[in-house]
PDB file as gemmi writes it, atoms N, CA and C in Angstrom:
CRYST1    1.000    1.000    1.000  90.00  90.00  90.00 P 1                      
ATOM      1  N   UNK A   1      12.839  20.767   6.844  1.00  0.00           N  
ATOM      2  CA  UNK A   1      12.086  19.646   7.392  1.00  0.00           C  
ATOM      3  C   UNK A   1      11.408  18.853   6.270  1.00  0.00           C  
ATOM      4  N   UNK A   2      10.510  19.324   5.308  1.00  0.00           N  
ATOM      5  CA  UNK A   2      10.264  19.492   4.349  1.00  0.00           C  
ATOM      6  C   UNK A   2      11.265  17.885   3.205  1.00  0.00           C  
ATOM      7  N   UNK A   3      12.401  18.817   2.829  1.00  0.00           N  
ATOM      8  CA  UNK A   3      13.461  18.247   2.106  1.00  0.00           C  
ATOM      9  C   UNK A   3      13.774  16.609   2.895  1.00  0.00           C  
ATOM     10  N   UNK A   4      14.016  17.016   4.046  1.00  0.00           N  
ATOM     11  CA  UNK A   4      14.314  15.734   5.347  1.00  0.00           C  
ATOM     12  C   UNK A   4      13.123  14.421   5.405  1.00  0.00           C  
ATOM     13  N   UNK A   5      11.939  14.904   5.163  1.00  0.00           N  
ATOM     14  CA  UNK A   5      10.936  14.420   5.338  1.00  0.00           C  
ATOM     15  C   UNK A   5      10.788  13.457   3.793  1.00  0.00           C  
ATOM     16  N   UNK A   6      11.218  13.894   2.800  1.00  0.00           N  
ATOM     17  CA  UNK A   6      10.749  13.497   1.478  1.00  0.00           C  
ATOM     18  C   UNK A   6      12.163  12.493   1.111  1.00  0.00           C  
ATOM     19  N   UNK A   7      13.245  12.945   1.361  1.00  0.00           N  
ATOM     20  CA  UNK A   7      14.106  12.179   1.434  1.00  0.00           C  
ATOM     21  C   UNK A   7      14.201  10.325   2.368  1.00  0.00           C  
ATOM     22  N   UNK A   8      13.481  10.779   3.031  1.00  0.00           N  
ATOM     23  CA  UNK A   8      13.199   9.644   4.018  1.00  0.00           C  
ATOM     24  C   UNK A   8      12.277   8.445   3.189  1.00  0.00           C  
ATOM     25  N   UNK A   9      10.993   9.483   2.630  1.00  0.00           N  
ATOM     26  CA  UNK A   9      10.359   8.615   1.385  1.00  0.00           C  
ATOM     27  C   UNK A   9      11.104   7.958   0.633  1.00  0.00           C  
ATOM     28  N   UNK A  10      11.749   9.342   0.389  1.00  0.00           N  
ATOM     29  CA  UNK A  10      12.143   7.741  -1.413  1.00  0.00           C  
ATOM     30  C   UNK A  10      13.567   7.132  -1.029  1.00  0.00           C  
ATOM     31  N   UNK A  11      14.141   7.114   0.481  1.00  0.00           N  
ATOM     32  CA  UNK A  11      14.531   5.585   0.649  1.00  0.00           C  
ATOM     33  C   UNK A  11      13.748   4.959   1.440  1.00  0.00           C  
ATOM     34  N   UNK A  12      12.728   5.036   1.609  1.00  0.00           N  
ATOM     35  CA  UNK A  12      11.767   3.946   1.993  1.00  0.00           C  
ATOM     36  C   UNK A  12      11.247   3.426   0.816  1.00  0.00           C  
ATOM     37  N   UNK A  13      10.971   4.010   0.027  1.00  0.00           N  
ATOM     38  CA  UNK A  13      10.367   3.492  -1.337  1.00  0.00           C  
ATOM     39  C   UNK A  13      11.412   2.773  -2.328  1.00  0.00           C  
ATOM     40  N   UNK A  14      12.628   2.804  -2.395  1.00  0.00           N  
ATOM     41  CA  UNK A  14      13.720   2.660  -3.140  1.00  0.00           C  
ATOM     42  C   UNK A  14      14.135   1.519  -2.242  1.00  0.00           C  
ATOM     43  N   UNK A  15      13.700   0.811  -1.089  1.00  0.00           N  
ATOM     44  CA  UNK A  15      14.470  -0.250  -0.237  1.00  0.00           C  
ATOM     45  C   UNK A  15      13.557  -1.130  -0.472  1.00  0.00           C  
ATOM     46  N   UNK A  16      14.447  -2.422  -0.567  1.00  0.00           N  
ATOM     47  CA  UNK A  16      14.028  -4.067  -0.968  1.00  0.00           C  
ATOM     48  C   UNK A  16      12.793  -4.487  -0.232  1.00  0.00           C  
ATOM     49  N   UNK A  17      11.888  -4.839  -0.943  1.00  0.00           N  
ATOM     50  CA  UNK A  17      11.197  -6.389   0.235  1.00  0.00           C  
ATOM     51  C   UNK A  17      11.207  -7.623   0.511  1.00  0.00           C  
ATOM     52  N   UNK A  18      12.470  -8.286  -0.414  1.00  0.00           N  
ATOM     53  CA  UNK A  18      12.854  -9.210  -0.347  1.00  0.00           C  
ATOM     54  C   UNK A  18      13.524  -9.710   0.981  1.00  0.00           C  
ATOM     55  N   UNK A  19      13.296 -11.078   1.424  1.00  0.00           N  
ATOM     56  CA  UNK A  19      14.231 -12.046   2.332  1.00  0.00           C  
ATOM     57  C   UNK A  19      13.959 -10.675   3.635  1.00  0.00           C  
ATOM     58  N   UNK A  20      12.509  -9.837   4.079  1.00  0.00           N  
ATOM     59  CA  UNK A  20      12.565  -9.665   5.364  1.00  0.00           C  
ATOM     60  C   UNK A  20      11.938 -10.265   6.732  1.00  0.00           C  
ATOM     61  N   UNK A  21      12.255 -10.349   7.627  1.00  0.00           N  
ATOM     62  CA  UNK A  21      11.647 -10.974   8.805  1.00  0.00           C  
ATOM     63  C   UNK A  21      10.219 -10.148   8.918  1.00  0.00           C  
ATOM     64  N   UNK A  22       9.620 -11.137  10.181  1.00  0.00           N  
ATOM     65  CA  UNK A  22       8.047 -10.659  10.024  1.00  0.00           C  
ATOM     66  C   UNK A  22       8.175  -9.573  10.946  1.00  0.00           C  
ATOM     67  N   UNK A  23       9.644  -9.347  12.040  1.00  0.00           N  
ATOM     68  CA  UNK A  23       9.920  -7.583  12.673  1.00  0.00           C  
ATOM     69  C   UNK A  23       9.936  -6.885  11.840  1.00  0.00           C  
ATOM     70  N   UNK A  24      10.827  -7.103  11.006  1.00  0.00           N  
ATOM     71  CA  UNK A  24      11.335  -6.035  10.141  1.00  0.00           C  
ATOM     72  C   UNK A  24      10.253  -5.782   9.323  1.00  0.00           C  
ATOM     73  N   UNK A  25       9.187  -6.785   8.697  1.00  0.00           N  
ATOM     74  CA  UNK A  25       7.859  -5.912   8.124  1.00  0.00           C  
ATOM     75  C   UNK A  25       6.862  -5.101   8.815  1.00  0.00           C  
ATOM     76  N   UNK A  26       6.826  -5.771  10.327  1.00  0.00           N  
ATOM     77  CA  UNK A  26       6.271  -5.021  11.006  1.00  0.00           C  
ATOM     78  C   UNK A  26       6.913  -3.521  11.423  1.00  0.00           C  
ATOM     79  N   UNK A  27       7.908  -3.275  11.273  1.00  0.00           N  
ATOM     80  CA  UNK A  27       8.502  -2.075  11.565  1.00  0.00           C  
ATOM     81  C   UNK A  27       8.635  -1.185  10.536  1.00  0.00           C  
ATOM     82  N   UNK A  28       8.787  -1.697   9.142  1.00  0.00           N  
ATOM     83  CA  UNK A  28       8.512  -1.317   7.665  1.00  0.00           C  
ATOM     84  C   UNK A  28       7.152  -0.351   7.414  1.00  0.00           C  
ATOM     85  N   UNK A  29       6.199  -1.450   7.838  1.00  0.00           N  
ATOM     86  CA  UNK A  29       4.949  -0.953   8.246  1.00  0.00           C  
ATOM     87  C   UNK A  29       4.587   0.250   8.854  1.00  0.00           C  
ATOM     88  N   UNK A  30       5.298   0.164  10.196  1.00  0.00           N  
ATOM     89  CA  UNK A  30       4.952   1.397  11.228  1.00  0.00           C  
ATOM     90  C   UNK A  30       5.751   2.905  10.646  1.00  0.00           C  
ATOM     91  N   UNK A  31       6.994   2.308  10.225  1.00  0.00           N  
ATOM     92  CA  UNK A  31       7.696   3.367   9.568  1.00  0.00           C  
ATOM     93  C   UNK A  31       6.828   4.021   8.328  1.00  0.00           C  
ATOM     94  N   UNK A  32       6.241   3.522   7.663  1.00  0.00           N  
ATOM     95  CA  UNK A  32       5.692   4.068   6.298  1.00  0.00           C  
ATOM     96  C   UNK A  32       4.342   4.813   6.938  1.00  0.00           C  
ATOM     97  N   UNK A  33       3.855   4.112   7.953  1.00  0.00           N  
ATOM     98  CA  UNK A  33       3.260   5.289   8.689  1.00  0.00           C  
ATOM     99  C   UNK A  33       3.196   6.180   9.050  1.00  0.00           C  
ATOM    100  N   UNK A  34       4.166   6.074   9.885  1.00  0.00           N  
ATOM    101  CA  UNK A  34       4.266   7.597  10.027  1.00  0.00           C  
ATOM    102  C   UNK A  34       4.833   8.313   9.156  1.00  0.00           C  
ATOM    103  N   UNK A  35       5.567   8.001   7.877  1.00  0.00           N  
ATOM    104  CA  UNK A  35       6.020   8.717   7.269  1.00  0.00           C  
ATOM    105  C   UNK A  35       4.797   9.869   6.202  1.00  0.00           C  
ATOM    106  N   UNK A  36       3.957   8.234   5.999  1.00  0.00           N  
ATOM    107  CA  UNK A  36       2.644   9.074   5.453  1.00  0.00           C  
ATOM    108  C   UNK A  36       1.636  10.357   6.733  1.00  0.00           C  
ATOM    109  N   UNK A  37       1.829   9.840   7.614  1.00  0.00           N  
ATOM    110  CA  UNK A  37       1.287  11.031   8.393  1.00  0.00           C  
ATOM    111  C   UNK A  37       1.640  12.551   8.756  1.00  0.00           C  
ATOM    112  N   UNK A  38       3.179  12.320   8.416  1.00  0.00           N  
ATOM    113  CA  UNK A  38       3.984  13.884   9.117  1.00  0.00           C  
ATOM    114  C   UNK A  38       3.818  14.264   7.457  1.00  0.00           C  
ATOM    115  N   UNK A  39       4.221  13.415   6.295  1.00  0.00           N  
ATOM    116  CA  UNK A  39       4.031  14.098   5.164  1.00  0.00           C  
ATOM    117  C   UNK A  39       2.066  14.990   4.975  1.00  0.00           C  
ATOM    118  N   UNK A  40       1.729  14.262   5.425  1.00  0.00           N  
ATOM    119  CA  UNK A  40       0.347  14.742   5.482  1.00  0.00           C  
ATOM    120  C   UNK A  40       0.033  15.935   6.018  1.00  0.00           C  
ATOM    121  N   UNK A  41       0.668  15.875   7.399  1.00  0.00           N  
ATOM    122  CA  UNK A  41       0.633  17.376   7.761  1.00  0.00           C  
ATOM    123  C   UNK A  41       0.990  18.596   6.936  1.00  0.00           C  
ATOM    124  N   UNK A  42       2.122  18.130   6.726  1.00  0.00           N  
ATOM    125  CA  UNK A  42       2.681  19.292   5.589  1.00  0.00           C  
ATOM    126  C   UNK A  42       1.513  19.359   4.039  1.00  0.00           C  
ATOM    127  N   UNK A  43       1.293  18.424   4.010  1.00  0.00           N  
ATOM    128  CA  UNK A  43       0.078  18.546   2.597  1.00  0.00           C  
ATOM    129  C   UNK A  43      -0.986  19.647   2.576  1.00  0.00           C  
ATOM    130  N   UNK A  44      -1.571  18.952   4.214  1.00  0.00           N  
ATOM    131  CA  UNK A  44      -3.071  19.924   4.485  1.00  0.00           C  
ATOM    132  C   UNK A  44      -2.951  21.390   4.408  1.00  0.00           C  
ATOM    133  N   UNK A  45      -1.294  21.765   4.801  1.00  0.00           N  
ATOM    134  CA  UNK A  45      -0.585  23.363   4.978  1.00  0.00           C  
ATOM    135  C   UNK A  45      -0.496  23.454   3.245  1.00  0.00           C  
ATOM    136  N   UNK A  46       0.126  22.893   2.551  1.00  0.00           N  
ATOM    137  CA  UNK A  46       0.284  23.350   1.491  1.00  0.00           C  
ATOM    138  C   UNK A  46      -0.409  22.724   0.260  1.00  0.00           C  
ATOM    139  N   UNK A  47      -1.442  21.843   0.234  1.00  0.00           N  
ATOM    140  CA  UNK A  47      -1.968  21.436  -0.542  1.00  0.00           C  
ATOM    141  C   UNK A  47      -1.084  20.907  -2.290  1.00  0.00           C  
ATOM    142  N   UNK A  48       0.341  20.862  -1.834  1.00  0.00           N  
ATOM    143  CA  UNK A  48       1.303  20.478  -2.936  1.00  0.00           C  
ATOM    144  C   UNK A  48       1.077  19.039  -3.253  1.00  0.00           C  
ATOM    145  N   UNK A  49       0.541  18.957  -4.892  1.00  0.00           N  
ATOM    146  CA  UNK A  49       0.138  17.822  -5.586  1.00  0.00           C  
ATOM    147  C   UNK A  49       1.261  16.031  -5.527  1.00  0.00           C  
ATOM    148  N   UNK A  50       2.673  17.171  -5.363  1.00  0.00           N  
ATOM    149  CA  UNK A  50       3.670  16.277  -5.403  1.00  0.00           C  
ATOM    150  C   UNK A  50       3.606  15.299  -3.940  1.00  0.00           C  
ATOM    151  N   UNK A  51       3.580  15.846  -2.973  1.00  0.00           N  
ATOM    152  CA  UNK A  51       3.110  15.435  -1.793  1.00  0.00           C  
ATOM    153  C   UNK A  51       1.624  14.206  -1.908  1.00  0.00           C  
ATOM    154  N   UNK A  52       1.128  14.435  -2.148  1.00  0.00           N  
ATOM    155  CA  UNK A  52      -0.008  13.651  -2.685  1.00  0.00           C  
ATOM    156  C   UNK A  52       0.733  12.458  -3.257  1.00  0.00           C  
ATOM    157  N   UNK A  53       1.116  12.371  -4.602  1.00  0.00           N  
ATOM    158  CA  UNK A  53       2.040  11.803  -4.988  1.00  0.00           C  
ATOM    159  C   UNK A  53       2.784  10.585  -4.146  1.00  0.00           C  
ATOM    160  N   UNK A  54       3.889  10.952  -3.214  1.00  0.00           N  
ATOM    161  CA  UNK A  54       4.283  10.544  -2.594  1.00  0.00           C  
ATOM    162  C   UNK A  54       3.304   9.771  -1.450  1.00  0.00           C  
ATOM    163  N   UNK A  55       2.851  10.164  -0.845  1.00  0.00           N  
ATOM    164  CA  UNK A  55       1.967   9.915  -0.359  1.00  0.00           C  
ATOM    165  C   UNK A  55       1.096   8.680  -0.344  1.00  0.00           C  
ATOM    166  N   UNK A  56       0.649   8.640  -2.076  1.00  0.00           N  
ATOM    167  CA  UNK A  56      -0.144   7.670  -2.420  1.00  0.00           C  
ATOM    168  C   UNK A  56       1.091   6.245  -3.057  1.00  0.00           C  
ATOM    169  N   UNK A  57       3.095   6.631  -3.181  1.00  0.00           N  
ATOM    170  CA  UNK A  57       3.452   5.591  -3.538  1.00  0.00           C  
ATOM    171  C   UNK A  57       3.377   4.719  -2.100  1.00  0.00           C  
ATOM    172  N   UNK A  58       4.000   5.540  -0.941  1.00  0.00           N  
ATOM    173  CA  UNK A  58       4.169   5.198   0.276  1.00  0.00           C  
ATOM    174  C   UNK A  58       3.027   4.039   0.748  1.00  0.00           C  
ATOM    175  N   UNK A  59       1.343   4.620   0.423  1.00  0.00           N  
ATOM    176  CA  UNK A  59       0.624   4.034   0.859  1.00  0.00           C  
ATOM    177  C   UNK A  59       0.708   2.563  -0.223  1.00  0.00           C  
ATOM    178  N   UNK A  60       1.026   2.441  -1.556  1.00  0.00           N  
ATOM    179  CA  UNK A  60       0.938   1.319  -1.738  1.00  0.00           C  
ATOM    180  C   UNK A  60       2.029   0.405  -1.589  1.00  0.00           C  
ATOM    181  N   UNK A  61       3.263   0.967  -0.958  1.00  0.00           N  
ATOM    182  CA  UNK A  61       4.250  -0.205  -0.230  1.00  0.00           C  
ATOM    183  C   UNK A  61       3.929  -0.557   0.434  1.00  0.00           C  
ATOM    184  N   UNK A  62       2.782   0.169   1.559  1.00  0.00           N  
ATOM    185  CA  UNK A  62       2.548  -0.305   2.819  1.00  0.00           C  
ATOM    186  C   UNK A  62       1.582  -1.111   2.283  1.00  0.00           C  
ATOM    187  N   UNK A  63       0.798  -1.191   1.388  1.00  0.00           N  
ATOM    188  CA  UNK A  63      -0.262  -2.315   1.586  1.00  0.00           C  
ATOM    189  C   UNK A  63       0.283  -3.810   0.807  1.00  0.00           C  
ATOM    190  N   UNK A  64       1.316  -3.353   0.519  1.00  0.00           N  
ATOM    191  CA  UNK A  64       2.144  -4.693   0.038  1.00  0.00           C  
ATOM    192  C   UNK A  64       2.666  -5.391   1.208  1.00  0.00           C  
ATOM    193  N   UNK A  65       3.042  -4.706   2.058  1.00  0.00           N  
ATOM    194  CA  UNK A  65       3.916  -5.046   3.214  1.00  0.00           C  
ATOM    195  C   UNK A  65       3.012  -5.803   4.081  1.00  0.00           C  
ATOM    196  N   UNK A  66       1.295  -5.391   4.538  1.00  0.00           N  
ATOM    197  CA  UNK A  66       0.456  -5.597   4.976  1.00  0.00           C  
ATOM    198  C   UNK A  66      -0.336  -6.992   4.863  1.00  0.00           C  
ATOM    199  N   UNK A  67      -0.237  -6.591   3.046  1.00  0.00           N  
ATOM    200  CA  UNK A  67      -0.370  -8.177   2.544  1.00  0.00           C  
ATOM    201  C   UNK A  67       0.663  -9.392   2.924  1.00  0.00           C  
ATOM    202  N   UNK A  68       1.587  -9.166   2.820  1.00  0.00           N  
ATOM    203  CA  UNK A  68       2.257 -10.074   3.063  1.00  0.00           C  
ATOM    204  C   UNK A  68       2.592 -10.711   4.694  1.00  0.00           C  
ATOM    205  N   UNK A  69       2.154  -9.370   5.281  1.00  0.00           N  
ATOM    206  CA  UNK A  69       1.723  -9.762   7.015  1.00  0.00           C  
ATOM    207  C   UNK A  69       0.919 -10.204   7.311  1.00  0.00           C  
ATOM    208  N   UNK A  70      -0.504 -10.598   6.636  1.00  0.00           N  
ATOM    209  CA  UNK A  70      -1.233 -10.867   7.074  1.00  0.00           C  
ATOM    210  C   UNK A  70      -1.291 -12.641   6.386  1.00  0.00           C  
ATOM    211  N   UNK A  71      -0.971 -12.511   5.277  1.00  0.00           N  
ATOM    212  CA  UNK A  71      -0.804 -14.014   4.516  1.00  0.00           C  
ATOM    213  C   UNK A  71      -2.268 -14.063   3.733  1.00  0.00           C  
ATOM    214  N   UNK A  72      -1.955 -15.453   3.094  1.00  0.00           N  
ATOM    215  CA  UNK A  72      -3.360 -15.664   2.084  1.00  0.00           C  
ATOM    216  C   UNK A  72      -4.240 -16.589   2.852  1.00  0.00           C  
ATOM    217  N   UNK A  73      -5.462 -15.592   2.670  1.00  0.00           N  
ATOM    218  CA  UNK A  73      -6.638 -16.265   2.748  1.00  0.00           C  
ATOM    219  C   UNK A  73      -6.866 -17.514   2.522  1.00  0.00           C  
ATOM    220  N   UNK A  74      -7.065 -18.843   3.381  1.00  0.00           N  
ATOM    221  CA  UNK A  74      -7.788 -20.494   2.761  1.00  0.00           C  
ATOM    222  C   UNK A  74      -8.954 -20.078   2.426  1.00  0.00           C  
ATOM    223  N   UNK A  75      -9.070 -20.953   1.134  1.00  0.00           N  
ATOM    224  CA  UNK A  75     -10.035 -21.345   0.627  1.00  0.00           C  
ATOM    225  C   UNK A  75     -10.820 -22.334   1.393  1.00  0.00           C  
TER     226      UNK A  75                                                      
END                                                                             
């Protein structure tokens, strides 16, 4: 589960953000969610650093993704 779970990461992390629709970021989004959450579970059980790791690249795709959902602030 483990192996299944981490694999899923790094092609989420290894896939483009270029030229996507505002579904497909929104679903980008939800996906990296939960991906950071079930990995989490497994963290709190094993406290493995690498997990962490992952964890923290996941969370900063998602806040790229986020940014770009939400758009820039007017001045």
């Amino acid at each position: 589960m483990t192996a299944d779970l981490l694999e899923k990461a790094t092609e989420f992390e290894n896939r483009t953000l270029s030229h996507m629709s505002t579904s497909d970021r929104v679903a980008a989004s939800r996906e990296a969610k939960q991906l950071i959450l079930a990995i989490n579970e497994i963290y709190k059980k094993t406290k493995d650093s690498s997990l962490m790791d992952t964890m923290k690249r996941l969370t900063e795709k998602k806040r790229k993704i986020e940014k770009r959902l939400k758009g820039n602030p007017l001045a």
